[in-house]
VEXDRENVO-984736 format. One line per 10 residues: number of its first residue (from 1); their letters; for each residue z negated, y, x of C-alpha. Coordinates in Angstrom, 2 decimals, m for minus. Example, Ala and Ser with C-alpha at 12.3 -4.5 7.8 and 13.67 -1.06 7.14 Angstrom:
BEGIN
1) AS) m7.80:m4.50:12.30 | m7.14:m1.06:13.67
//
This chain:
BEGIN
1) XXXXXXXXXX) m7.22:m13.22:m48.71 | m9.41:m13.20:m45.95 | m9.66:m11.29:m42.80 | m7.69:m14.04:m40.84 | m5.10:m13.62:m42.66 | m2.17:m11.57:m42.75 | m0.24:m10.00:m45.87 | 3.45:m9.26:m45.94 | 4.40:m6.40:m44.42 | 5.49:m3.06:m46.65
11) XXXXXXXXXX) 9.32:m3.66:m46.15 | 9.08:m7.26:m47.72 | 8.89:m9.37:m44.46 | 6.23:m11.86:m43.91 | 4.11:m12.92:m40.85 | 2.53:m15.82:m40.15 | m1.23:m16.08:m40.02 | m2.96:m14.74:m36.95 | m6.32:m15.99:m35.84 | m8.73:m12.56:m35.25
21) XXXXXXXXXX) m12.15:m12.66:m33.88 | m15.65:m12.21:m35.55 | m18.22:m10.04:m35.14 | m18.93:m8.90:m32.19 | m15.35:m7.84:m31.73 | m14.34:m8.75:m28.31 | m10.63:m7.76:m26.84 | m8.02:m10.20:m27.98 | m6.24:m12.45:m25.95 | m2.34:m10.84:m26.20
31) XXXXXXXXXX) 1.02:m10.97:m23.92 | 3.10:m7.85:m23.73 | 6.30:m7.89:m22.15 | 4.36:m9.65:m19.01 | 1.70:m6.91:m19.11 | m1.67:m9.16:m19.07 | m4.41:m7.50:m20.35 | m8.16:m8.64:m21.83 | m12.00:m8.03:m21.10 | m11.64:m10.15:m18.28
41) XXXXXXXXXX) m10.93:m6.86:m16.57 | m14.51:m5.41:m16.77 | m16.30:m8.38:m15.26 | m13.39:m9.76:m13.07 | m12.05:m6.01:m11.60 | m15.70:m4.09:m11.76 | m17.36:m7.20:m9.50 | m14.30:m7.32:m7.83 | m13.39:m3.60:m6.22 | m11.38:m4.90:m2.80
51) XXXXXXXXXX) m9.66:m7.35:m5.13 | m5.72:m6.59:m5.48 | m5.48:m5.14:m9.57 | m2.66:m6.90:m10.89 | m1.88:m6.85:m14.73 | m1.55:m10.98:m14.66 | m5.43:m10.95:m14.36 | m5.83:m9.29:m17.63 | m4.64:m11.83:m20.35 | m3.03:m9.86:m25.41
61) XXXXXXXXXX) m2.25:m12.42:m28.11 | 0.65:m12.10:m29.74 | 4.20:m9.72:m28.59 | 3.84:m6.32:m28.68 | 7.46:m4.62:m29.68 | 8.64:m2.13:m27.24 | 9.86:m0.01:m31.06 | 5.85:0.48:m32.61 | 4.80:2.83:m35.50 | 6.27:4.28:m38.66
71) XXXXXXXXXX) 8.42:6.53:m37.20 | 10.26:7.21:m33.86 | 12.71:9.78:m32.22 | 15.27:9.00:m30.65 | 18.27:10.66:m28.71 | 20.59:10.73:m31.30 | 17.94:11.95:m33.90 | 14.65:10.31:m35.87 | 14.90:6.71:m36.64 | 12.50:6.15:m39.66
81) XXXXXXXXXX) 13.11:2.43:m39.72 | 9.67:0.64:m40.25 | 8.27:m1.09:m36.95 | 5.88:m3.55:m36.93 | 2.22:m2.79:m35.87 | 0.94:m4.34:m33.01 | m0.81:m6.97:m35.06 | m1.22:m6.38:m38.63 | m3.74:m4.45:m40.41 | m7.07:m6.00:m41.07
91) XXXXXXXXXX) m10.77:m4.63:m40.90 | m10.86:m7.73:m38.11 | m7.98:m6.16:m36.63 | m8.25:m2.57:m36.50 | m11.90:m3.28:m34.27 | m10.03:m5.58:m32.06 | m7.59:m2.69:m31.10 | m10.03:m0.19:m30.85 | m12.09:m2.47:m28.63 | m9.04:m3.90:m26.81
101) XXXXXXXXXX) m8.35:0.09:m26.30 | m11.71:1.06:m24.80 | m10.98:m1.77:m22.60 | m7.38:m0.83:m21.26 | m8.57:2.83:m20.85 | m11.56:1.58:m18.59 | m9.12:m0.37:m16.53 | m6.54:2.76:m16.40 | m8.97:4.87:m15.41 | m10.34:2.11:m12.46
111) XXXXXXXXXX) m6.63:1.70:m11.08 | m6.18:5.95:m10.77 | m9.69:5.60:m8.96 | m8.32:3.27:m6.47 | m5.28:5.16:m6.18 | m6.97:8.42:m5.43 | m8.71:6.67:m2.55 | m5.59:5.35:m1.51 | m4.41:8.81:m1.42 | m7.64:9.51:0.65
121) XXXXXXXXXX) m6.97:7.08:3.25 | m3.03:7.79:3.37 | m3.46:10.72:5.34 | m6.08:9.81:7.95 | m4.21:6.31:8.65 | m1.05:8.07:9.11 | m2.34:10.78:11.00 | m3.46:7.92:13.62 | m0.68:6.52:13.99 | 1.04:9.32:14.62
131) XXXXXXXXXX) m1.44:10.23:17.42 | m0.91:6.62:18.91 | 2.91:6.62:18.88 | 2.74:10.38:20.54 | 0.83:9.44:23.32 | 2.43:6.06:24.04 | 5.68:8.06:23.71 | 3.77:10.75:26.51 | 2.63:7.92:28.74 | 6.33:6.14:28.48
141) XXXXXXXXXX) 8.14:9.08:29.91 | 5.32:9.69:33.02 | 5.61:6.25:33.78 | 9.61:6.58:33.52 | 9.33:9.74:35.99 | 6.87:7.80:37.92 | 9.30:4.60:38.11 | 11.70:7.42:39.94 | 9.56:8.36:42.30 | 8.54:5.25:43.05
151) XXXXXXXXXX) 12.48:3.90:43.52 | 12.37:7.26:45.45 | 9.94:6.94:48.24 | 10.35:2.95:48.70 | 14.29:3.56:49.42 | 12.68:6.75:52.28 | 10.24:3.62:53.48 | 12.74:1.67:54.27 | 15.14:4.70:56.26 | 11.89:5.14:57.90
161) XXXXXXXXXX) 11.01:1.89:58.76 | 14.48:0.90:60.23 | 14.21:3.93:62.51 | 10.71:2.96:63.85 | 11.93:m0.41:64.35 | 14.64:0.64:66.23 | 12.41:3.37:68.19 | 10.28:0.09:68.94 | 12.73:m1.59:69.91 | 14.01:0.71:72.33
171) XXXXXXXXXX) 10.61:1.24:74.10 | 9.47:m0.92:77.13 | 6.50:m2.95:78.10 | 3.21:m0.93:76.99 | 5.38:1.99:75.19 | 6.14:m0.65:72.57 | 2.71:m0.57:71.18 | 2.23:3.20:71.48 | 4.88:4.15:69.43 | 3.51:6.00:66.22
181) XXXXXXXXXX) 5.19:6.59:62.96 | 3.16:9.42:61.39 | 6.12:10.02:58.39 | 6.06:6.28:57.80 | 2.72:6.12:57.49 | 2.33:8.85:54.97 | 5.09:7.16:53.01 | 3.27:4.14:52.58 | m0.16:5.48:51.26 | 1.99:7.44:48.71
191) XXXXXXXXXX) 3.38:4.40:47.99 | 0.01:2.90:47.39 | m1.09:5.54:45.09 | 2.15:5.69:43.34 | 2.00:2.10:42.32 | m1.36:2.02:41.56 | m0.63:5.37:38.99 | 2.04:3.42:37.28 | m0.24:0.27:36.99 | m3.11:2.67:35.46
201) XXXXXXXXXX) m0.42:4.89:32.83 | 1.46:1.35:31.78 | m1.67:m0.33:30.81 | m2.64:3.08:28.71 | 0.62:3.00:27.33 | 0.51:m0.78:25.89 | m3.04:m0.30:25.12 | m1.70:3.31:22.73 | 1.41:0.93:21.45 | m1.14:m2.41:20.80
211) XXXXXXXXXX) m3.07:0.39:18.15 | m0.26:2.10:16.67 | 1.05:m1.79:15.86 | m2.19:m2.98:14.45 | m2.50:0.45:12.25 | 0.82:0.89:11.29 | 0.70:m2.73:9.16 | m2.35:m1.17:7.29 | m0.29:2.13:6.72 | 2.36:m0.41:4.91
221) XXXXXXXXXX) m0.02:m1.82:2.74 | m1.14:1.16:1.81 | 2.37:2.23:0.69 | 3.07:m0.91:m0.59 | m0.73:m0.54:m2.96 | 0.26:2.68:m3.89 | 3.81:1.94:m5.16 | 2.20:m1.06:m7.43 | m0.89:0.58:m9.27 | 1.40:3.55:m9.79
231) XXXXXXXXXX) 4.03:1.15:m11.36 | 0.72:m0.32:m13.01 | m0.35:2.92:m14.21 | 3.04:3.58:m16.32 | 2.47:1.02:m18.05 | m0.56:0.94:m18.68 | 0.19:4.34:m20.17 | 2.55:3.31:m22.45 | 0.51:0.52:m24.09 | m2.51:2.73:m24.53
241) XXXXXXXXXX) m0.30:5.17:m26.06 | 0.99:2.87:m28.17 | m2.00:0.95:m29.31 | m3.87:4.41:m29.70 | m1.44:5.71:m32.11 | m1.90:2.54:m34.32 | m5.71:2.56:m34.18 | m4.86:6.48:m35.33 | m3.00:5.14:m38.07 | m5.25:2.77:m38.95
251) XXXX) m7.95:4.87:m39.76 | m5.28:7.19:m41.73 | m4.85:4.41:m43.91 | m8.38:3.80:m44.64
//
């Protein structure tokens, strides 16, 4: 029987024949669980490093079992029921798993590189937004104090103005025109300045809020990244673990 293959497994069961590659062995094409994986992911992710990793661009043949290997423990005890090997047991095979390995453990190590620059980045992004929402958050409450002052003075403007009015009023002829407000006057250039202050610390404020809104998106993603190549990582981890333990096997039973 040749290579491609496959004889019945040790506990009586057959298996229909599965289609292996030749020399040079290159990663089969295989579909675990949803978990995508083939070579694509040295040229595609390598060429690729701002592309998003996800585990559909990497496309196993075959179903891997969740249950794989001779032996497994379990809570209640060890289950030595026979599980079936993630494809069966061929010279073809065994240097498609090894080189479907060396593949997966490139790409696991790739993803923990991106997520340690993640983890880089995390810190400094956050730390500027932070810095933008304190001093909008600063430059909110002096314009809110500001806004007081402001109701403030224009309410003592207008006292003041009703009394010069009525001190004009009350004058004759040439007198009229004399008649000085010195308190009023005052008023009003601290008016000016007030209003012009609030005009100056409301623009910095929007301009501190426009950041923190167009960083704090990034921040998210970041997050968001983070939460998926970890998830990507697990499993990852498990199906390396699992493959590498056959490809032990394998070279147990040669």
């Amino acid at each position: 029987m040749s290579d491609h293959e496959i004889n019945p497994s040790n506990d009586g069961t057959s298996a229909a024949a599965v289609h292996l590659p030749d020399d040079p062995p290159t990663p089969p094409n295989w579909t675990v669980e949803g978990l995508n994986l083939s070579d694509a992911a040295h040229s595609d992710i390598q060429s690729s490093p701002e592309r998003d990793f996800e585990l559909a661009d990497l496309p196993l043949f075959g179903t891997i079992p969740r249950n794989v290997g001779p032996d497994y423990d379990t809570s209640s005890g060890r289950d030595n029921r026979r599980r079936p090997n993630l494809v069966p047991t061929t010279p073809s095979s065994r240097r498609a798993k090894r080189s479907l390995l060396r593949v997966l453990e490139v790409t696991y190590d790739e993803l923990r590189d991106r997520l340690d620059a993640i983890h880089t980045i995390q810190p400094y992004v956050e730390r500027r937004v932070a810095l933008y929402d304190a001093e909008y958050n600063r430059l909110t409450a002096q314009t809110n104090s500001l806004s007081l002052r402001l109701r403030e003075t224009r309410g003592r403007i207008a006292e003041r103005l009703g009394r010069h009015l009525s001190a004009a009023a009350e004058a004759d002829g040439d007198e009229r025109e004399e008649v000085e407000d010195e308190e009023l006057w005052c008023l009003l250039v601290l008016l000016d300045s007030l209003m012009e202050e609030d005009a100056e610390w409301g623009y910095a404020a929007n301009e501190h809020l426009a950041e923190a809104s167009r960083v704090r998106p990034v921040l998210r993603r970041l997050d968001e990244e983070e939460e998926k190549i970890t998830e990507q990582l697990d499993r990852y981890k498990e199906v390396i673990f699992r493959l590498a333990a056959e490809v032990e096997m394998d070279a147990l039973r040669v």
